[in-house]
N, C-alpha and C positions, 0 to 999 in steps of 0.2 A: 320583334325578334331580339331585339338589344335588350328589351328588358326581360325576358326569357335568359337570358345567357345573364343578365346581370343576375337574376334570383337564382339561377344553378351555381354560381361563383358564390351569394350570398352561403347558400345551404351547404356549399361545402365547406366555408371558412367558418362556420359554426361549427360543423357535424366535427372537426380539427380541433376546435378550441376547447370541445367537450370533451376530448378525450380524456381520461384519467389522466393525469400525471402525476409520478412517483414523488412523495412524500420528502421535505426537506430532508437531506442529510440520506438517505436512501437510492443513490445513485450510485452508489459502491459496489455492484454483483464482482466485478472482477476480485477486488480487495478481499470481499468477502470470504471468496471460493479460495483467499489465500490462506497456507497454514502458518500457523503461530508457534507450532512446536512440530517436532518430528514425528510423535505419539498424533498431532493432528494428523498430519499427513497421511503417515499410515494406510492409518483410521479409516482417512477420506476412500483412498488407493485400494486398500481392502474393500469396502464396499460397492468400489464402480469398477473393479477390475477381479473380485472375489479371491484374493492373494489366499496364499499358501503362510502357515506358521512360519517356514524358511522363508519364503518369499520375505513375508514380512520385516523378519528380520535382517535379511541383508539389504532391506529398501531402505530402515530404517538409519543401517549405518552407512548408505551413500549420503542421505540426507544428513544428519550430523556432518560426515565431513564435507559436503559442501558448505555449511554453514560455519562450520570453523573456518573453511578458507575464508570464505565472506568477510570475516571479523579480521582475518588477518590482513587482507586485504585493502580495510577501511582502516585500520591501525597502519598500515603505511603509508597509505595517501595522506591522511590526517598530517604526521609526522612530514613526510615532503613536504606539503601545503604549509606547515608552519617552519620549515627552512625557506622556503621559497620567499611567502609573505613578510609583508613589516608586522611589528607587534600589533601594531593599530587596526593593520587590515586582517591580521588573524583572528582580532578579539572580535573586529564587526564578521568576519564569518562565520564564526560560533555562536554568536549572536543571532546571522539568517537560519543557521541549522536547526538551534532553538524552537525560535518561531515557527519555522516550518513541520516541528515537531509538535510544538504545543496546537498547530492545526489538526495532524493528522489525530491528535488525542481526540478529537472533538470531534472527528469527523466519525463515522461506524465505520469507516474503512481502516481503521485505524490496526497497524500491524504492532509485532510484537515492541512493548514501551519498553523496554528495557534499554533500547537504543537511545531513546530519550533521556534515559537516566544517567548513562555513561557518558553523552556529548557535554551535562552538567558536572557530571565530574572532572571532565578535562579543563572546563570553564576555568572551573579551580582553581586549578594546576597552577 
């Protein structure tokens, strides 16, 4: 009996380990299904929801302005963050944002870079 129950344990920690598993860097679905531009969005919205010309357009301009806030938003914090911080510890957090950017570059999940570009400009500054 015991080795019964041991060979059913065996066959399933196999029948487990075969399973496929998803391909380095390919654990992204959520990032993926993110849009990069508002023209993505749309796009997406239009075809899983079948939008209207108007539709379209006024989805389009919710999304823009939500993404303006977005920016404005991150330009305040930024700005508080480096009242708050010493110069030392501003420049090492610009530094993790960086890095943490130049991850996401490398990863497929990777959203719009352009954020990456601006937190080196600020580097700058």
């Amino acid at each position: 009996m015991k080795k019964l129950v041991l060979v059913a344990l065996l066959m399933v920690g196999l029948t487990a380990s075969a399973q496929e598993k998803p391909a380095e860097g390919k654990k992204c679905t959520k990032s993926e299904k993110s849009c990069k531009s508002p023209e993505m969005c749309v796009e997406k919205m239009t075809k899983a929801l079948e939008l209207s010309a108007d539709q379209q357009a006024k989805v389009k301009a919710v999304i823009e302005k939500k993404q303006a806030k977005m920016k404005t938003v991150k330009s305040e914090a930024d700005t508080e963050l480096k009242s708050i911080l010493t110069p030392e510890q501003y420049s090492k957090w610009t530094e993790i944002k960086k890095e943490k950017c130049d991850m996401k570059k490398k990863s497929c999940c990777s959203k719009d870079k352009k954020s990456c570009s601006k937190d080196k400009d600020k580097k700058k500054e």
